[in-house]
N, C-alpha and C positions, 0 to 999 in steps of 0.2 A: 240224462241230465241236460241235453243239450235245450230243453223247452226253456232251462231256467237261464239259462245264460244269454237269451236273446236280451234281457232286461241288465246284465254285468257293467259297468262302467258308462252309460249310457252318457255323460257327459262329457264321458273324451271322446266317443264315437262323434260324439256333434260336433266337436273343433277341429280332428285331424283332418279332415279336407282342405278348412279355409286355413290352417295352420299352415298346411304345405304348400298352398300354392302364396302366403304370407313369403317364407320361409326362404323359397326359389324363387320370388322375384328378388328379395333381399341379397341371394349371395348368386343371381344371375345364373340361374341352373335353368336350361334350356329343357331339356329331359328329366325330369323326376325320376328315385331308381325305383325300381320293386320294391312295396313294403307290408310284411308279412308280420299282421297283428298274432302275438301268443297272449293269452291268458292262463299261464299256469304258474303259479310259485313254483315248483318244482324246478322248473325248467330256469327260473334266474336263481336257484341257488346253485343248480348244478354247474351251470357256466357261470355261477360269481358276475351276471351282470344283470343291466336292465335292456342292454340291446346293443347290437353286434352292427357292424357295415361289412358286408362280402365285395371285396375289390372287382374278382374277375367276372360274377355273376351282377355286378352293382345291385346289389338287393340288401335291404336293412330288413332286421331282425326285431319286432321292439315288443316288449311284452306289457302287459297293462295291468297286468294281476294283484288289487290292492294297492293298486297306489292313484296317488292325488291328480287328477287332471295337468296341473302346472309343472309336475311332478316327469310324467309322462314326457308332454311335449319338449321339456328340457331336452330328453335324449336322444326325443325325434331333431331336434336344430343341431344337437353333436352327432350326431352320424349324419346329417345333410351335410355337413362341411365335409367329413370325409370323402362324402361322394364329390363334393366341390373337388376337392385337391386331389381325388383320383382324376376325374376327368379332367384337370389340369397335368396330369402325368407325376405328381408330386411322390404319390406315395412308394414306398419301401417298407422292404419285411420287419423293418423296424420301429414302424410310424407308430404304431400301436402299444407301445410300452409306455409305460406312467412316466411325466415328464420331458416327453419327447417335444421336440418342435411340431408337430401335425398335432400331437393332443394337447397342446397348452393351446395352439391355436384353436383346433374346436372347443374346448371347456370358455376360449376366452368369448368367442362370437355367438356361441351358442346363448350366454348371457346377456348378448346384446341383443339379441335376436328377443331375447324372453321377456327383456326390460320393456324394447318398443315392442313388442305385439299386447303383454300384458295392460299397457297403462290406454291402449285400444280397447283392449279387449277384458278387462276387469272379472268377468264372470270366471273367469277359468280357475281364480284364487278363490274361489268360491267351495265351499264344503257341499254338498250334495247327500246329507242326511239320510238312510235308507231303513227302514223298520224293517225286521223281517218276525213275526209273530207266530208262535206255533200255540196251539190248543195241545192238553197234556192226555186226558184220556181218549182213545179212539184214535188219535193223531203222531203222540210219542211213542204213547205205552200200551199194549193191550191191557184192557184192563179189567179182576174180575173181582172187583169190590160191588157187591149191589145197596141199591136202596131201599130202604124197608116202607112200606106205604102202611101208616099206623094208626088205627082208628084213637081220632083225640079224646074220649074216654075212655075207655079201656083200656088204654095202650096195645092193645092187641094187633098183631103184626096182621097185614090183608092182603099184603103182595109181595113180594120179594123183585125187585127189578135190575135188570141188566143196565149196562151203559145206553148203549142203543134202547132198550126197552122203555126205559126213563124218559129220554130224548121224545121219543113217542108220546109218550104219556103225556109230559106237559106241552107238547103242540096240542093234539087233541084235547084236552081240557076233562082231563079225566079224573083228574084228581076231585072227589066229594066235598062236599064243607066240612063234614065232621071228619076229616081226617085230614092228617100230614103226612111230608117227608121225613123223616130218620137218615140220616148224612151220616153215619157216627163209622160204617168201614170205609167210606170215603177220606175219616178224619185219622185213619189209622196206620202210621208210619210203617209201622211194623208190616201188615200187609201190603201196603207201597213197595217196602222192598224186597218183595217176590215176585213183583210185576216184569213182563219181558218186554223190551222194547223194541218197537216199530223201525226195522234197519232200517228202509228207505230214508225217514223223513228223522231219523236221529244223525244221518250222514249229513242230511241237507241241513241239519241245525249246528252240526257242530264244524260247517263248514263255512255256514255264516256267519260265527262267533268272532271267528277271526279275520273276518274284513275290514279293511281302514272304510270309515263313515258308517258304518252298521250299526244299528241297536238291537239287542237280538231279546224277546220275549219271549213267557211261557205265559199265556193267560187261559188259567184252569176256573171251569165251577164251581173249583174245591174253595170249602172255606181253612182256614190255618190245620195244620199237622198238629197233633198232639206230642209229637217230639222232632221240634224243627231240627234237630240238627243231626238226626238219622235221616230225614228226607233228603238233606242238601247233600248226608255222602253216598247214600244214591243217586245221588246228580254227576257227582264228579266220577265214581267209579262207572258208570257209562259216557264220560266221555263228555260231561258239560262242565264248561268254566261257570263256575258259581260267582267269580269275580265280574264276568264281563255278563253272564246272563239272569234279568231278574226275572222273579215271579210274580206274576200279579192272580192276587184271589180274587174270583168275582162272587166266591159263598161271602164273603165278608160283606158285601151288600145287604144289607136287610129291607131292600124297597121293597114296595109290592110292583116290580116291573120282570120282564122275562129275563132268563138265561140270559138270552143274544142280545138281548138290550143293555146288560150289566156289563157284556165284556165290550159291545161295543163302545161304551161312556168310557172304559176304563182307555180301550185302544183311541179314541178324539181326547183323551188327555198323554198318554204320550206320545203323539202328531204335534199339540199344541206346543207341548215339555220340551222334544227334541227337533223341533222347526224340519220335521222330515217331510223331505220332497215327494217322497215314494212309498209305497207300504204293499208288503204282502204277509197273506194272512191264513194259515196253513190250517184246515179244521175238516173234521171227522161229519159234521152236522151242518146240513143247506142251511139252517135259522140261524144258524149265527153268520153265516158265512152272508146272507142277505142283509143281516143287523149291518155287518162291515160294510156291503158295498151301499148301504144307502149313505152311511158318512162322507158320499160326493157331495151331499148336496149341503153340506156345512163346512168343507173344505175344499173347493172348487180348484186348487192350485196344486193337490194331490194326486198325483196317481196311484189309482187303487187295482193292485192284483189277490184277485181271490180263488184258492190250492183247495179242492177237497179233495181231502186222501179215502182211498180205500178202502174196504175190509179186507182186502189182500196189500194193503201197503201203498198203492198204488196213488201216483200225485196228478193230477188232471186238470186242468183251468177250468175255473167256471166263471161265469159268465152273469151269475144272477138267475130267475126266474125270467121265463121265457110269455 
């Protein structure tokens, strides 16, 4: 997991430098202490905080895990005081108790610190919007619904096709004129929930659900379920918040334009919707995944990461065509 986490909090990595040495010339801190960034929820529910000061080691603790840029820094300015008031000799085994004189003192400067660096520095109040978009077959779920390739008189079935098989098919341009696709086990709940899902990237989804700034997507080729509301409790009984993750169809398109073109139009309207700074975009298929990363050049002020997963699960950056 650690590929993904180079891109985590990206906003507060950009402020805590000039924040600290803000910070230290404001309460005249000569030496800055050690400070040791955590990004885990875990780790602040266990210790019931968002960051610790170690007196005899002078080393701060500060975890970033989901929370707000302004958020952060607050607690970086209350643990600088304490190193203030250790290095002044102040502290005692008792400084640290709620309502103490040393923590009313940092709760109180720590505020002041936030007042004049924020009306400086504006950006830090700032929301930093983050898309994280998954494709549903090939990417969540393996999936073994096929499409039936149908001669338009006859109806008579001509091919039967795989997920991947499909994918092929319409890059190469193989489909006849007298003939269609047939979507109809794609439209069928009932075989959706037989489907086995893709641990890797169902971990990486249901762990960006619950991010502060996140928008978390499922944008499938499928066109609507013929019984939406068995599809959505296959969602939640693997583990997706249905509240916080929507789906977007791109069968619901009926243009004559491709696949990757459908989801991409869908993905540059919620960029537009949710004023996201960042986006990444987790898919089984390079054509879509190139659909996405051309949407640079209609959103210049976006950063676009592009995830194709494996047929072993596996998540890899790509780069685009070479």
């Amino acid at each position: 997991m650690k590929k993904f986490r180079a891109y985590i909090s990206e906003n507060v990595q950009k402020h805590l430098n000039h924040f600290v040495d803000y910070a230290c010339s404001h309460l005249d801190i000569e030496h800055p202490p050690h400070i040791n960034i955590v990004d885990d929820k875990a780790e602040s529910a266990k210790n019931k905080s968002f960051g610790n000061y170690n007196p005899s080691e002078k080393h701060i603790n500060l975890n970033i895990a989901g929370r707000h840029t302004a958020d952060v820094l607050r607690t970086l300015a209350h643990e600088l005081v304490h190193h203030k008031q250790n290095v002044l000799g102040e502290l005692h085994p008792e400084s640290g108790e709620t309502g103490s004189d040393h923590e009313n003192e940092a709760n109180s400067m720590a505020g002041v610190i936030m007042r004049n660096y924020g009306k400086a520095n504006p950006a830090i109040f700032e929301s930093k919007k983050v898309g994280h978009i998954f494709d549903m077959d090939g990417t969540i779920y393996k999936t073994t619904a096929k499409v039936r390739v149908r001669d338009k008189h006859t109806g008579e079935v001509v091919h039967h096709l795989s997920h991947d098989e499909y994918n092929k098919h319409v890059h190469n341009k193989e489909l006849q004129p007298h003939q269609h696709y047939d979507f109809d086990e794609f439209r069928s709940s009932r075989r959706f929930n037989k489907e086995k899902p893709i641990q890797n990237t169902l971990r990486k989804l249901k762990n960006d659900q619950h991010k502060k700034d996140s928008k978390v997507y499922i944008n499938t080729a499928r066109p609507n379920f013929d019984n939406k509301h068995m599809f959505l409790r296959k969602l939640r009984r693997d583990g997706i918040d249905t509240n916080k993750v929507h789906v977007d169809r791109a069968g619901n398109d009926l243009s004559p334009i491709s696949v990757a073109q459908k989801k991409a139009k869908i993905i540059s309207k919620r960029i537009r919707q949710n004023k996201m700074k960042a986006v990444h975009f987790y898919d089984d298929d390079k054509n879509n995944l190139n659909a996405f990363l051309n949407l640079k050049k209609t959103h210049p002020g976006v950063k676009f990461h592009a995830w194709h997963v494996g047929h072993d699960g596996s998540i890899n950056k790509y780069d685009g065509e070479k």
